[in-house]
FIFI-585338 format. One record per residue (C-alpha): residue in three letters; residue number from 1; x, y, z. Coordinates in pm, whole numbers, plus 50000, padded with zeros to 5 digits. Layout:
<atoms>
{'ala' NUM {X Y Z}}
...
</atoms>
This chain:
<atoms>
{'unk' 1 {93301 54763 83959}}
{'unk' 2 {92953 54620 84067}}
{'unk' 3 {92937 54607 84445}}
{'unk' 4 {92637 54392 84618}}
{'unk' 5 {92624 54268 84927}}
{'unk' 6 {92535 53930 84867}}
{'unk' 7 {92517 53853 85209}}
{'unk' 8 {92179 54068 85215}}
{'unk' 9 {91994 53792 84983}}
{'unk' 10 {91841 53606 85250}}
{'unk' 11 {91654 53261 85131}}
{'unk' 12 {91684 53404 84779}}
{'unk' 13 {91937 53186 84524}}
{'unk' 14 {92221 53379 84438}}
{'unk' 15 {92226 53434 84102}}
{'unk' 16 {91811 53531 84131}}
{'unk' 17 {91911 53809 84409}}
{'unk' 18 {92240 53919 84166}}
{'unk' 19 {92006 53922 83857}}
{'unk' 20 {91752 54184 84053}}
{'unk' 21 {92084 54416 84163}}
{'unk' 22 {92180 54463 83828}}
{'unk' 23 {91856 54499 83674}}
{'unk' 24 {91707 54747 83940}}
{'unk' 25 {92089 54952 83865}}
{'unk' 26 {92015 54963 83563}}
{'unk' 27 {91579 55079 83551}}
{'unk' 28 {91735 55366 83845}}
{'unk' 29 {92014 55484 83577}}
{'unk' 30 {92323 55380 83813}}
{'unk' 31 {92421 55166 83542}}
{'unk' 32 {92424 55402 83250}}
{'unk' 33 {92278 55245 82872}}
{'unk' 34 {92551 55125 82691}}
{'unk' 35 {92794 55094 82954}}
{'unk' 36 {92980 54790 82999}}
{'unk' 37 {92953 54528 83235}}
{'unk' 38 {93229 54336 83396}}
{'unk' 39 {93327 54000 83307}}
{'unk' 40 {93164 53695 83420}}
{'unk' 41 {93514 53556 83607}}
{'unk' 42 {93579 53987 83700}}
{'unk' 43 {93279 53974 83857}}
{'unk' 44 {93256 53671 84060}}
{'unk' 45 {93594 53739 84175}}
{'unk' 46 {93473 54060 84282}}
{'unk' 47 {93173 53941 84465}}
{'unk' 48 {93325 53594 84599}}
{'unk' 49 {93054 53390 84378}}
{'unk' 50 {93124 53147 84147}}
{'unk' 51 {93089 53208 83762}}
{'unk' 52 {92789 52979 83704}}
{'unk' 53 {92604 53248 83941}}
{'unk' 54 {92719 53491 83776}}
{'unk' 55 {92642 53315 83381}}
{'unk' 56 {92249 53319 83537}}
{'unk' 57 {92251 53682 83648}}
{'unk' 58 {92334 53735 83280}}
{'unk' 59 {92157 53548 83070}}
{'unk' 60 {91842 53621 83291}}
{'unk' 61 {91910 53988 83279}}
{'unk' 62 {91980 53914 82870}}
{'unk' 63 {91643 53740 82788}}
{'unk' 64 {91469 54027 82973}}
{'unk' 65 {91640 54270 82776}}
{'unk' 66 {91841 54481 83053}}
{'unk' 67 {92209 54380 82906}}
{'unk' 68 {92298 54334 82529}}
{'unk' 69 {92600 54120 82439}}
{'unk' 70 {92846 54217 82188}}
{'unk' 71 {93035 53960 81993}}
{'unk' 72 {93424 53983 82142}}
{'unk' 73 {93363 54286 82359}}
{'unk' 74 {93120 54153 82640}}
{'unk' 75 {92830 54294 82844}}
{'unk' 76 {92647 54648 82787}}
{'unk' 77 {92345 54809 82965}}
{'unk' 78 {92092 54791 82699}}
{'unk' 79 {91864 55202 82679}}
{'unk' 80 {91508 55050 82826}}
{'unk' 81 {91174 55321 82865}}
{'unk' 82 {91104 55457 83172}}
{'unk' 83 {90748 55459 83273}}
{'unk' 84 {90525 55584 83565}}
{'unk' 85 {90433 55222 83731}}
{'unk' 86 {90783 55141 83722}}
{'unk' 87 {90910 55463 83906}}
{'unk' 88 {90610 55464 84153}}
{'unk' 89 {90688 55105 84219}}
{'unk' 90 {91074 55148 84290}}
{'unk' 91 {90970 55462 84546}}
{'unk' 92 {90712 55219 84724}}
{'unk' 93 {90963 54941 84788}}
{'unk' 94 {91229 55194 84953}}
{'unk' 95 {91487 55064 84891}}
{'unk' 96 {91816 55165 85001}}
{'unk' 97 {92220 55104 84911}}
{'unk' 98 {92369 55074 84627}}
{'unk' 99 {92125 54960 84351}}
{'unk' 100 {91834 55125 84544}}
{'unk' 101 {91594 54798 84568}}
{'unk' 102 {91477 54616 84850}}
{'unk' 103 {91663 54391 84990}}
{'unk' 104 {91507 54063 85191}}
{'unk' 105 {91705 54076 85614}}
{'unk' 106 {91783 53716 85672}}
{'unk' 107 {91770 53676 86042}}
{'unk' 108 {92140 53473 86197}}
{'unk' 109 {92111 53296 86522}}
{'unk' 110 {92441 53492 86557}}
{'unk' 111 {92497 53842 86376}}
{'unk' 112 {92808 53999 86441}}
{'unk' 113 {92798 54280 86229}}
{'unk' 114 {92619 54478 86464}}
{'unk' 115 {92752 54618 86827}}
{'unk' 116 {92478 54706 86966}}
{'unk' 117 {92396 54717 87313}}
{'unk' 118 {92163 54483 87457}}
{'unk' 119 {91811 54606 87579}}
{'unk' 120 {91836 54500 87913}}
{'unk' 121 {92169 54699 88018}}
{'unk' 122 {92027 54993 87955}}
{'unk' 123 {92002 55159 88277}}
{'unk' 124 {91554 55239 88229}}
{'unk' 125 {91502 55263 88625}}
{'unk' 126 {91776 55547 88650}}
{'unk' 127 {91696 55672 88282}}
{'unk' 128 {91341 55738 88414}}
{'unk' 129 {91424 55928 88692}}
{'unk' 130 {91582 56156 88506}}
{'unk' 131 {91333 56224 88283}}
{'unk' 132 {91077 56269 88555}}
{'unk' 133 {91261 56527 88741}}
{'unk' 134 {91345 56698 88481}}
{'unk' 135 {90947 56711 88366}}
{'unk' 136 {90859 56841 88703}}
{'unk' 137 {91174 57024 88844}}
{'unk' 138 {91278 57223 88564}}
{'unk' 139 {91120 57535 88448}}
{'unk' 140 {90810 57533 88172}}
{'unk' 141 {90999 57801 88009}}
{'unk' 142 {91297 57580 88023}}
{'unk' 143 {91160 57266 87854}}
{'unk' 144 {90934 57432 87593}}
{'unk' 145 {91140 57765 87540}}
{'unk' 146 {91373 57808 87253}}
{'unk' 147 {91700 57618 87260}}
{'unk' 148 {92039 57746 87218}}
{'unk' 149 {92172 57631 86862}}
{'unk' 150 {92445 57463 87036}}
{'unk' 151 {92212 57255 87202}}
{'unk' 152 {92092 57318 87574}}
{'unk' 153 {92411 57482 87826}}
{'unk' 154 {92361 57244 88077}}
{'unk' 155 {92429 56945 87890}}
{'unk' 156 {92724 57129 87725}}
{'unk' 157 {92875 57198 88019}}
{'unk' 158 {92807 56827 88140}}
{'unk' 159 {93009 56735 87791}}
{'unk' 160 {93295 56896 87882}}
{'unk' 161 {93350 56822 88258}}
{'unk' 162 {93278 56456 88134}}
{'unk' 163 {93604 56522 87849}}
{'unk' 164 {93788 56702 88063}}
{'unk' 165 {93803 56384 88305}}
{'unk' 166 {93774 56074 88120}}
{'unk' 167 {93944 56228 87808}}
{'unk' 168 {94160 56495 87937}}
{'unk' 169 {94033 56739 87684}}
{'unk' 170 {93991 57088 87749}}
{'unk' 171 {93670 57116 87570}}
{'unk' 172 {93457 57447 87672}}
{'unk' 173 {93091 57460 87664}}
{'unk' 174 {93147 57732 87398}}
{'unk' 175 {93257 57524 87180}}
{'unk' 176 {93066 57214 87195}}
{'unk' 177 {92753 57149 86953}}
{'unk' 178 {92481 56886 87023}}
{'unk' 179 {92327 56722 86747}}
{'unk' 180 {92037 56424 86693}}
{'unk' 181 {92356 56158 86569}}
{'unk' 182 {92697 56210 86374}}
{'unk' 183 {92542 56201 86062}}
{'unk' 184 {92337 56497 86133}}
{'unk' 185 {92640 56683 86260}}
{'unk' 186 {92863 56585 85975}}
{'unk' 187 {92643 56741 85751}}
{'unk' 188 {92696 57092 85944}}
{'unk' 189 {93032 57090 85953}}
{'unk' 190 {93015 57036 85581}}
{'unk' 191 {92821 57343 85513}}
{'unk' 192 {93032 57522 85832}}
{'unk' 193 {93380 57431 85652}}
{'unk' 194 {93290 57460 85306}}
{'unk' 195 {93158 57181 85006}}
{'unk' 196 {93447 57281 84774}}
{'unk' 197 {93697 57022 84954}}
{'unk' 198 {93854 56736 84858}}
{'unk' 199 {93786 56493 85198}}
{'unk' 200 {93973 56172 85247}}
{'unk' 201 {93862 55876 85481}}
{'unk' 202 {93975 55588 85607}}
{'unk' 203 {93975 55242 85368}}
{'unk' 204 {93868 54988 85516}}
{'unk' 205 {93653 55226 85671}}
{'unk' 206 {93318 55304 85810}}
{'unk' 207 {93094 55293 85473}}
{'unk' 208 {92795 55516 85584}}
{'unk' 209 {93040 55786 85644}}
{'unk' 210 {93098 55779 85274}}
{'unk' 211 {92710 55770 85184}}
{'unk' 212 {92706 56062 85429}}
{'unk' 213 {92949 56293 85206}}
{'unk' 214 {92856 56154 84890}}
{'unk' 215 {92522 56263 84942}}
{'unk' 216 {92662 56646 85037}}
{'unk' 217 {92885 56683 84710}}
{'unk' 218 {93197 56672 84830}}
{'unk' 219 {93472 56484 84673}}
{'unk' 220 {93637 56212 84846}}
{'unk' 221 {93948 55995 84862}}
{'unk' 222 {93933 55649 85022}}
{'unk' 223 {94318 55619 85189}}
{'unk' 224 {94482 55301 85279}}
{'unk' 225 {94645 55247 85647}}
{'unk' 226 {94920 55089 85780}}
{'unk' 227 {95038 54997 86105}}
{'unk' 228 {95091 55348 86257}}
{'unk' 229 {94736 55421 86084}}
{'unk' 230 {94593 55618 85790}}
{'unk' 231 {94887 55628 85553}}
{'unk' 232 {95150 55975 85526}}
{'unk' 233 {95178 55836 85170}}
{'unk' 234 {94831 55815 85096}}
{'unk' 235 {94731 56131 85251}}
{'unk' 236 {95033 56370 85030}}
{'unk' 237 {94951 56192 84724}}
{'unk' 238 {94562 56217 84716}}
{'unk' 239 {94555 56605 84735}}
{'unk' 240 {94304 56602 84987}}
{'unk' 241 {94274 56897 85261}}
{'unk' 242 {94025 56771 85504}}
{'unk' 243 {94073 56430 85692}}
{'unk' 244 {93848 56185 85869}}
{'unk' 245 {93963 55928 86096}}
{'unk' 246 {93885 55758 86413}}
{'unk' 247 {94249 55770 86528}}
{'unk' 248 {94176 55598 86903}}
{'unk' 249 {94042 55304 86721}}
{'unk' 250 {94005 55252 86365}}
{'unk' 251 {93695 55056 86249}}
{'unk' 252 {93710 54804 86139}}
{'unk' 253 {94077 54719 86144}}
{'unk' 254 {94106 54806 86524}}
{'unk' 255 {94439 55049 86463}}
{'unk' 256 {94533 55287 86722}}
{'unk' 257 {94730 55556 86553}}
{'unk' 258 {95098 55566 86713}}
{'unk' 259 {95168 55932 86835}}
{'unk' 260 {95421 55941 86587}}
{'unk' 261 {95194 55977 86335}}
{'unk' 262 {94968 56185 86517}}
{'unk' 263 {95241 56426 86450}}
{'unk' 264 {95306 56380 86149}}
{'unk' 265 {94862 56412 86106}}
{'unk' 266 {94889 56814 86283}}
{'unk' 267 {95183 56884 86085}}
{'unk' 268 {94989 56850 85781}}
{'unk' 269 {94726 56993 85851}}
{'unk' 270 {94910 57332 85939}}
{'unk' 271 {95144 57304 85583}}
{'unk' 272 {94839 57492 85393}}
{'unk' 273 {94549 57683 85503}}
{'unk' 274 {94215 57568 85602}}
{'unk' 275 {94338 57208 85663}}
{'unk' 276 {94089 57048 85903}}
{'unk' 277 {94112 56677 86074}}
{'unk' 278 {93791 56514 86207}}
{'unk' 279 {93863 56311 86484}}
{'unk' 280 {93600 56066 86552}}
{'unk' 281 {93596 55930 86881}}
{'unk' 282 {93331 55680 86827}}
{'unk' 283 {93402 55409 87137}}
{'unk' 284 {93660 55552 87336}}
{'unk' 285 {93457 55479 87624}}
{'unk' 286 {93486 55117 87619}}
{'unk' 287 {93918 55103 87583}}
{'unk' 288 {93953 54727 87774}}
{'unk' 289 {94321 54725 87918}}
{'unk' 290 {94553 54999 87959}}
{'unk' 291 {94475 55400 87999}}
{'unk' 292 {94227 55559 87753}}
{'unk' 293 {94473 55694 87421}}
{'unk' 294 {94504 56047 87436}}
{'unk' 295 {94275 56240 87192}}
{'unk' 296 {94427 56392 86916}}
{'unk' 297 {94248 56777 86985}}
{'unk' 298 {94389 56745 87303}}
{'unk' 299 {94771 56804 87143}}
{'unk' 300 {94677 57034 86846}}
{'unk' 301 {94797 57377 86942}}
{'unk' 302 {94673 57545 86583}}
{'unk' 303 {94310 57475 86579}}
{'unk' 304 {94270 57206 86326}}
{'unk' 305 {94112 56916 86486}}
{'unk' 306 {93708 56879 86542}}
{'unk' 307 {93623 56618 86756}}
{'unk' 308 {93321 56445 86747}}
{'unk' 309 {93166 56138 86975}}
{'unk' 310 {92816 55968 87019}}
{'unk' 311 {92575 55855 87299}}
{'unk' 312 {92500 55587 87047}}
{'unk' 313 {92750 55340 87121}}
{'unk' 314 {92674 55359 87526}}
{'unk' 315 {92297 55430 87573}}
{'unk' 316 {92180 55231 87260}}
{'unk' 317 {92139 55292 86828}}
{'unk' 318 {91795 55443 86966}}
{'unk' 319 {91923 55740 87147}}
{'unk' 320 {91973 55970 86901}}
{'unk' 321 {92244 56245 87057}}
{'unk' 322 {92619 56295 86960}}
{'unk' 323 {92857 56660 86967}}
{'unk' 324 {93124 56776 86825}}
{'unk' 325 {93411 56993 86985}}
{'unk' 326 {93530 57268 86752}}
{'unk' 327 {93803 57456 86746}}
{'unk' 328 {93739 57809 86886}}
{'unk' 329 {93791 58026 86532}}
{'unk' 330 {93539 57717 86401}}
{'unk' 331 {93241 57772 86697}}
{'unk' 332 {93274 58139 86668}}
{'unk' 333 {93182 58062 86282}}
{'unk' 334 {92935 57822 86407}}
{'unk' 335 {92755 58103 86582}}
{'unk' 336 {92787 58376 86344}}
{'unk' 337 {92693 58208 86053}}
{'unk' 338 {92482 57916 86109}}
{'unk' 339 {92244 57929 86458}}
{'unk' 340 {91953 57989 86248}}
{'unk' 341 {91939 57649 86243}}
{'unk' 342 {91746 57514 86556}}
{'unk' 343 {91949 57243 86794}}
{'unk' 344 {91802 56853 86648}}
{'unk' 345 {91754 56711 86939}}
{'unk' 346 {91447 56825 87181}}
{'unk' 347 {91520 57004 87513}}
{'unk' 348 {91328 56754 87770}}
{'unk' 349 {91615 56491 87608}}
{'unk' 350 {91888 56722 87665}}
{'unk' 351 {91794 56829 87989}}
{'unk' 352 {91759 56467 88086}}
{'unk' 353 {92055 56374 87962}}
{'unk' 354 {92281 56634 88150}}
{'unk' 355 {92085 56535 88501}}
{'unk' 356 {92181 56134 88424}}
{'unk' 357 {92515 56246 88369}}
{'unk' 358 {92529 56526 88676}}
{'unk' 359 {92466 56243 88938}}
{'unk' 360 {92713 56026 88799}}
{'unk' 361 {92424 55761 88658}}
{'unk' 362 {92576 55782 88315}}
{'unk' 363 {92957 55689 88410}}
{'unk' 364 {92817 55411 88622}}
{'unk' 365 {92645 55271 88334}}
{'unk' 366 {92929 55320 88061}}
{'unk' 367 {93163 55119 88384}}
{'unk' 368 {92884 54827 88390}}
{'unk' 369 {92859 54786 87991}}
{'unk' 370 {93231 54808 87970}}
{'unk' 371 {93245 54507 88220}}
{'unk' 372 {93000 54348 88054}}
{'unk' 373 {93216 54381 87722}}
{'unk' 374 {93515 54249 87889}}
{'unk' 375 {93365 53922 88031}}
{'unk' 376 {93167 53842 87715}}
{'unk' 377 {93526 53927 87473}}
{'unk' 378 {93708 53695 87718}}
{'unk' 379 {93424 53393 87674}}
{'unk' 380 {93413 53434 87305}}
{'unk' 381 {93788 53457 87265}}
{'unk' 382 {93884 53168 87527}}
{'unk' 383 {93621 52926 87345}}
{'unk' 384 {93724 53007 86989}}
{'unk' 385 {94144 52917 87110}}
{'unk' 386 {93971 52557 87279}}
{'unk' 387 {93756 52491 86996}}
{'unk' 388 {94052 52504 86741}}
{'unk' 389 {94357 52404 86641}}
{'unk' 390 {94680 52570 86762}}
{'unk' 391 {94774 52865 86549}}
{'unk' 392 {94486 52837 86306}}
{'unk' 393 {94387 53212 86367}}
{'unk' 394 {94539 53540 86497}}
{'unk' 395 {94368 53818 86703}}
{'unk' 396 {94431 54190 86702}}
{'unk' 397 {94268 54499 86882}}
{'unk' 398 {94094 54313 87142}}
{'unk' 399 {94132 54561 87373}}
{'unk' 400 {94090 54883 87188}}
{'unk' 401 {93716 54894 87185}}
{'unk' 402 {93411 54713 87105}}
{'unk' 403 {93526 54478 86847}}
{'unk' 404 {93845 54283 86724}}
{'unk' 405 {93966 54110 86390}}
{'unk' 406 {94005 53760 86357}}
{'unk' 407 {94213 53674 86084}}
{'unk' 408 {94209 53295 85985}}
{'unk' 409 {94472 53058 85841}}
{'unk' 410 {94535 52840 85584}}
{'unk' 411 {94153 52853 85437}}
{'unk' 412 {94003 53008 85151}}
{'unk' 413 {93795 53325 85268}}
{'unk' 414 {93483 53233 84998}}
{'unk' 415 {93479 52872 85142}}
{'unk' 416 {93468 53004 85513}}
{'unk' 417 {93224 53253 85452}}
{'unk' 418 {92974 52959 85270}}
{'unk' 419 {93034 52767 85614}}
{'unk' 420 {92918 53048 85836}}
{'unk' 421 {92639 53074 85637}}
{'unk' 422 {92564 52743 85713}}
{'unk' 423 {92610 52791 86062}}
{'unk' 424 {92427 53069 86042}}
{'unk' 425 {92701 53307 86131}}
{'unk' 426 {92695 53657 86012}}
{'unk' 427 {93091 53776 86028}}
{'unk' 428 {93184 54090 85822}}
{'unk' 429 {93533 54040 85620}}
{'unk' 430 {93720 54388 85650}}
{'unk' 431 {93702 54333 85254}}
{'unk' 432 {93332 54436 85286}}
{'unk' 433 {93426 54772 85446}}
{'unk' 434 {93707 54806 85141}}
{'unk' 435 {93605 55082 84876}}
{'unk' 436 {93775 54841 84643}}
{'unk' 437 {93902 55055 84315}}
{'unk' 438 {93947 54852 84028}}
{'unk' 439 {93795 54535 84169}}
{'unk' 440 {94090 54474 84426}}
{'unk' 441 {94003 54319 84723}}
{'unk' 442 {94096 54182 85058}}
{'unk' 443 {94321 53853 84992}}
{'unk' 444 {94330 53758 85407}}
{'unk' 445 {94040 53555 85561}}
{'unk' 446 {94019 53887 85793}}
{'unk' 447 {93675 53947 86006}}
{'unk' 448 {93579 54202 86228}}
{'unk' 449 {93388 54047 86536}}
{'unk' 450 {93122 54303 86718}}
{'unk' 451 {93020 54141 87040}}
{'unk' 452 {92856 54329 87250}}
{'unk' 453 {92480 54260 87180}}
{'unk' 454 {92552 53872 87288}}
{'unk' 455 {92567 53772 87646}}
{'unk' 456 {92859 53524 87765}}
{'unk' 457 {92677 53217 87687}}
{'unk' 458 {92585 53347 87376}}
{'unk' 459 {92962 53444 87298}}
{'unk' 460 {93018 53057 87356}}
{'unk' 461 {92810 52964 87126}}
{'unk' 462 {92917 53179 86860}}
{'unk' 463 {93247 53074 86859}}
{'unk' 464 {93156 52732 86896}}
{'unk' 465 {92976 52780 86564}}
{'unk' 466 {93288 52959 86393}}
{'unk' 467 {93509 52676 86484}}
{'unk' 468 {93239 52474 86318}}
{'unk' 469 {93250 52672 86036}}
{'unk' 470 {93636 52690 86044}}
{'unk' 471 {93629 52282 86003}}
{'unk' 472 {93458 52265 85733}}
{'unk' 473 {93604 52556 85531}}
{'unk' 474 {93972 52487 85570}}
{'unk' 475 {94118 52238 85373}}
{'unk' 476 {94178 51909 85544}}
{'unk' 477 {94197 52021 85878}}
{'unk' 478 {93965 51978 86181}}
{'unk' 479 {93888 52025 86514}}
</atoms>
């Protein structure tokens, strides 16, 4: 099924931006010739447009010659000539996702599809200090000398006093690798524990962490959750023998997974050999109420769980550091077979980062953002329940991490969606984080909300606006 998101069109008319999905699919080969199209009414149900949209995608795309129609069977990708100008001019444009075009950024007065932190609580006076000492206090050798492959010692060891007392994870320096971002260390610990897998992930999920195995050949299974988290069903049935989760708190749904079935996770993993579960820790900093959950490496006693965590999510998208804890069998490999490669992130960075964290400057920040989180959750929450009407929306996961669902009631999802566009809302539905086989998607009016780029008064406003919306988009009721 054709996936686009439509939200992504900015001033364009719909069926114009549709129209120039399908027809750059189909110049880049991801829609094969001769392959059939959905249905007009498949597709707009698919996409949450309405069928006229979908009729002028078509017939556009028809009197231009990208789709053939065949009497009683429907759509096809018609065989067009690729040329030179046309390949050169795809490359120049850049485009990235799906159909591998540009795609026009319409800017939101309120975008909650992003979490990230705001500019100015980032801690720059403290940050800089720590870069200048470590410019003129540590050794030349030091800062322009060869790294470790692991990354630099000192931050390592910073790592794991900093797990072994906000996380209670016994997590030796040994065993910890530093990389520039997940993504670059997901794609070592592909080549460290082998392409020839079978890797399932969570759905809804994280959908970059599919682009990220896609792109590294591995075959994948998108498994549905539950209440207790990713699914015991799911899991036996799909034949997969590596996992990835974020167990602590699933994005986007906001599940914590119940210890129950964290046991039921490590006894899988140790009913076959070379059975591995990556544990993704992404905001387990920022936990709101209640003691941080226990990590799920930190009860594995047969060496299947790799953990991995970011800076990303506490010192900005900009700072470009995460690690991964491996099991000791797994570092040992690490060492043996892959520190050729050279540590991605540069020494003076490391090196800085393990002084900020040695005088305490980085727990003292992660304590300010997560109060800053908590007061601007509570303003957003508290106006959305005075701005509408009793029991008109429910709230889960609020305080897991850095974002919560919203699910509304009694109104369609399309309808709301239109109205936050009007108010110029951007609010995810977990549908859009749904690998949606066979064109199924998410029936509930479910969003997830990512607040933590807006200050208080901001948070007001944005939930003024999605009451707004709410109005409007339910059927007969107001505020």
């Amino acid at each position: 099924m054709l996936t686009y998101d439509i939200d992504d069109r900015g001033e364009e008319a719909l069926y114009a931006y549709l129209y120039e999905c399908i027809r750059a699919d189909i110049e880049c080969g991801a829609i094969a010739p001769g392959e059939k199209l959905p249905s007009k009414r498949k597709l707009a149900d698919h996409l949450g447009v309405s069928v006229v949209t979908v009729e002028g995608a078509y017939r556009q795309l028809i009197a231009e010659g990208y789709v053939q129609t065949r009497p009683r069977r429907g759509y096809f990708a018609a065989k067009i000539g690729k040329s030179g100008a046309a390949a050169s001019g795809n490359i120049a444009q850049g485009g990235t996702g799906v159909a591998g075009h540009a795609r026009q950024a319409r800017e939101y007065r309120f975008d909650l599809s992003r979490g990230s932190m705001p500019s100015k609580l980032f801690p720059l006076a403290s940050w800089s200090k720590a870069l200048r000492d470590t410019l003129t206090q540590e050794a030349t050798a030091t800062l322009v000398g060869e790294a470790d492959p692991l990354g630099c010692i000192q931050l390592r060891e910073e790592i794991s006093n900093y797990l072994r007392q906000t996380r209670g994870l016994a997590a030796p320096p040994e065993n910890i690798v530093v990389g520039s971002g997940a993504q670059t260390l997901y794609n070592l610990l592909i080549q460290l524990i082998g392409r020839n897998r079978r890797i399932g992930i969570e759905d809804p999920g994280y959908p970059r962490l599919t682009r990220v195995y896609q792109r590294n050949n591995v075959e994948l299974a998108h498994l549905a959750l539950d209440a207790s988290g990713v699914s015991m069903a799911a899991v036996r049935t799909s034949g997969v023998d590596t996992l990835h989760i974020t167990p602590s708190h699933q994005f986007p749904t906001g599940i914590v997974t119940s210890v129950s079935r964290r046991h039921e996770l490590l006894g899988w993993a140790t009913e076959a050999p070379n059975r591995y579960i990556v544990e993704d820790d992404y905001d387990c900093e920022f936990r709101l109420a209640g003691r941080p959950i226990p990590t799920l490496q930190g009860i594995d006693a047969s060496e299947r769980v790799i953990y991995t965590n970011t800076f990303s999510k506490s010192l900005g998208a900009a700072f470009r550091m995460a690690y991964m804890v491996l099991p000791p069998h797994l570092a040992k490999r690490y060492r043996d077979e892959m520190s050729f490669y050279s540590c991605t992130v540069p020494a003076i960075d490391q090196l800085a980062l393990a002084r900020f964290m040695h005088r305490g400057e980085f727990e003292r920040h992660v304590n300010r953002l997560r109060t800053h989180a908590r007061d601007v959750r509570d303003a957003f929450i508290a106006t959305l329940k005075a701005g509408m009407p009793e029991g008109s929306f429910r709230i889960s996961g609020q305080d897991a991490g850095l974002h919560f669902v919203v699910e509304f009631l009694d109104v369609d999802e399309r309808e709301l969606r239109q109205a936050l566009e009007t108010e110029s809302v951007r609010l995810p539905s977990l549908g859009e984080f749904m690998a949606k086989p066979d064109g199924e998607t998410n029936p509930k009016a479910q969003f997830a909300v990512q607040y933590l780029s807006l200050s208080k008064e901001e948070a007001k406003a944005a939930a003024k606006s999605i009451a707004r919306a709410y109005a409007r988009g339910s059927k007969g009721q107001s505020l």
